[in-house]
C-alpha positions in Angstrom: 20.1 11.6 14.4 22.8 10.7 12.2 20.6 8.6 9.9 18.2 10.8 9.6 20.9 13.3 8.4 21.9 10.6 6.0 18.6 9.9 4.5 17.9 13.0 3.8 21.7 13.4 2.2 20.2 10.2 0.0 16.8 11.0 -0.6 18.3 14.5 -1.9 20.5 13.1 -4.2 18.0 10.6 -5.5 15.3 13.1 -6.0 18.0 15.6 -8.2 18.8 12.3 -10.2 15.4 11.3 -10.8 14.0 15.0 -11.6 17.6 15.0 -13.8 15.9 11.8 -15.8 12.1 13.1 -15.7 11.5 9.8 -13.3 10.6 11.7 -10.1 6.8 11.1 -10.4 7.2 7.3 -11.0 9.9 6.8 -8.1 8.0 8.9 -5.6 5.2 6.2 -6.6 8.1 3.1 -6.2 9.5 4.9 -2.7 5.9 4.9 -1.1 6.0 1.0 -1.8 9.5 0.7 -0.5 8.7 2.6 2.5 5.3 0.5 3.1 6.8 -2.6 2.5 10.1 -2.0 4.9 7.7 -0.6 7.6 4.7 -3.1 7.3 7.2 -5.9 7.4 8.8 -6.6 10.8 11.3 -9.1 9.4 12.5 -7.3 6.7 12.6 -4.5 9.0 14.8 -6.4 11.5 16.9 -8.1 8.6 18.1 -5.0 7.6 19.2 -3.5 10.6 20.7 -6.9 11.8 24.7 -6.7 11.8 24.4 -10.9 11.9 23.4 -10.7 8.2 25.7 -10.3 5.7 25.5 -7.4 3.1 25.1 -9.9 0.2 22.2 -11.7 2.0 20.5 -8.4 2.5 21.0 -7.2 -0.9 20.0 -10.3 -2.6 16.6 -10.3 -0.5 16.0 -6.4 -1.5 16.4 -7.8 -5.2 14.0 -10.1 -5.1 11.7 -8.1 -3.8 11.9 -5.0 -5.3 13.0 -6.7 -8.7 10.9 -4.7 -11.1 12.1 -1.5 -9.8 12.9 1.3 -11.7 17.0 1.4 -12.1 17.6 4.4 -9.6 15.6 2.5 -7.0 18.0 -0.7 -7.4 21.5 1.7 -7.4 20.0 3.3 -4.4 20.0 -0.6 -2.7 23.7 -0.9 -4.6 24.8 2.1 -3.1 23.2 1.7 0.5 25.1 -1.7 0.8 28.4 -0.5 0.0 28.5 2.3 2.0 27.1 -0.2 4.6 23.9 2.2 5.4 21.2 -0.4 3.9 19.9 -0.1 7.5 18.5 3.2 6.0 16.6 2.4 3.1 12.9 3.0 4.7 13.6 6.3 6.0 15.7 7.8 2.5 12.6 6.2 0.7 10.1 8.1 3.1 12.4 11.4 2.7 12.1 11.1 -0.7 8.6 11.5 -0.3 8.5 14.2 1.6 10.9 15.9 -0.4 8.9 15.2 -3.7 6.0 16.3 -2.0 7.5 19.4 -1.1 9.0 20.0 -4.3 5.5 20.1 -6.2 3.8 22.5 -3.2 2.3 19.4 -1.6 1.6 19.4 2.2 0.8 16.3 4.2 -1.8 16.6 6.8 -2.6 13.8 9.4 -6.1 13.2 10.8 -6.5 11.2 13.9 -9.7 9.7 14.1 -11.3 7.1 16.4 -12.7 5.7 13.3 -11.3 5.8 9.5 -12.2 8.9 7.3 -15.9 8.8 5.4 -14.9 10.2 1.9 -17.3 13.0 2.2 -15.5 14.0 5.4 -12.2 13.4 3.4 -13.3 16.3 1.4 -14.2 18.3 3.8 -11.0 18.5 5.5 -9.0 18.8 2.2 -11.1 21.7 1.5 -10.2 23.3 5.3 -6.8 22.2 5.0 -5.8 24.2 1.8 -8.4 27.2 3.1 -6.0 26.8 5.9 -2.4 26.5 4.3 -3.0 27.8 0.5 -1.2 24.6 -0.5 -2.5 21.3 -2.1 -2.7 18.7 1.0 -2.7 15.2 1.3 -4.7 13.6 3.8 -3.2 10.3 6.2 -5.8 9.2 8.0 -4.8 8.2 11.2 -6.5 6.0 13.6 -6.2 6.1 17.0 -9.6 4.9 19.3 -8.5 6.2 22.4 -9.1 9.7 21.3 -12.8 8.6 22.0 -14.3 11.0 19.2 -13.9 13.9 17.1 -10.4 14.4 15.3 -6.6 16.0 16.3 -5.3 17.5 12.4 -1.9 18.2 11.9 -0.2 20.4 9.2 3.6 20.7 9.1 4.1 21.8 12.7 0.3 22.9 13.0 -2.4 20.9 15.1 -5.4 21.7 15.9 -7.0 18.9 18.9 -10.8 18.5 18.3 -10.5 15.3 19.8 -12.9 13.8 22.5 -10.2 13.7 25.1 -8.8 16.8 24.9 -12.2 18.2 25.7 -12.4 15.6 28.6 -8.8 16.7 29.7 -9.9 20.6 29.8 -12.9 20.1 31.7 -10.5 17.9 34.4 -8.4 20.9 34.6 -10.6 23.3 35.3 -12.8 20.9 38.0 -9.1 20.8 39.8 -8.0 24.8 39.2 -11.7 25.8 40.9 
């Protein structure tokens, strides 16, 4: 919980920086990569949480990765290292996000699907979405087979379960209630 706390303390201050600047469009661009690249990658994951390795190991792995970062990015790894928090650089990058998204009336919704999103249905659920919420959404497609069929959408704290199994699961209930 703490971390959490402090990546959104981190993302907030690197947000106010980069709006300060007129960068916030380009570094919401560089945190999605961050983000992607910390979470799709198990070993940088584990590297940075690992107390074994040292701070200068971590930070000179970060720099060669993210090397043609925009400056803010790289003084947000400078920072994270001494304050000995580099641990958190996925979620501040993924709270940035959020908070830019936020910022410019954004909303994320996320579709679980057994099967990935046809771009005509894409539409169709951008379209429901903002009829929905009156805000611009973006669409994660999320997929999950064991759902069997149809979708489960989610909007802020919002879900609506048109999923295959759910159906299943309400019929069950109501063979055992009778």
């Amino acid at each position: 919980m703490a971390g959490a706390r402090a990546a959104i303390r981190y993302a907030k201050a690197v947000l106010s920086l980069a709006s300060d600047e007129k960068t916030a469009d380009v570094l919401n661009t560089e945190m999605k990569l961050v983000a992607n690249i910390i979470s799709q990658n198990k070993d940088l994951s584990d590297a940075l949480k690992s107390p074994v390795v040292s701070s200068s190991v971590k930070k000179s792995v970060l720099l060669e990765v993210f090397k043609d970062s925009n400056k803010i990015t790289l003084n947000l790894i400078d920072t994270l290292i001494s304050n000995n928090r580099i641990d958190i650089l996925g979620d501040v990058a993924e709270k940035y996000n959020q908070l830019f998204d936020k910022s410019k009336g954004i909303e994320l919704a996320t579709v679980t699907t057994a099967v990935a999103l046809s771009d005509d249905l894409k539409k169709k659920v951008l379209a429901k979405a903002k009829e929905l919420t009156g805000k611009d959404i973006e669409v994660e497609n999320v997929i999950d087979e064991s759902i069997i069929g149809g979708f489960i959408l989610r909007i802020g704290d919002i879900q609506y379960n048109a999923s295959i199994t759910n159906q299943l699961n309400k019929l069950k209930r109501e063979f055992i209630l009778n």
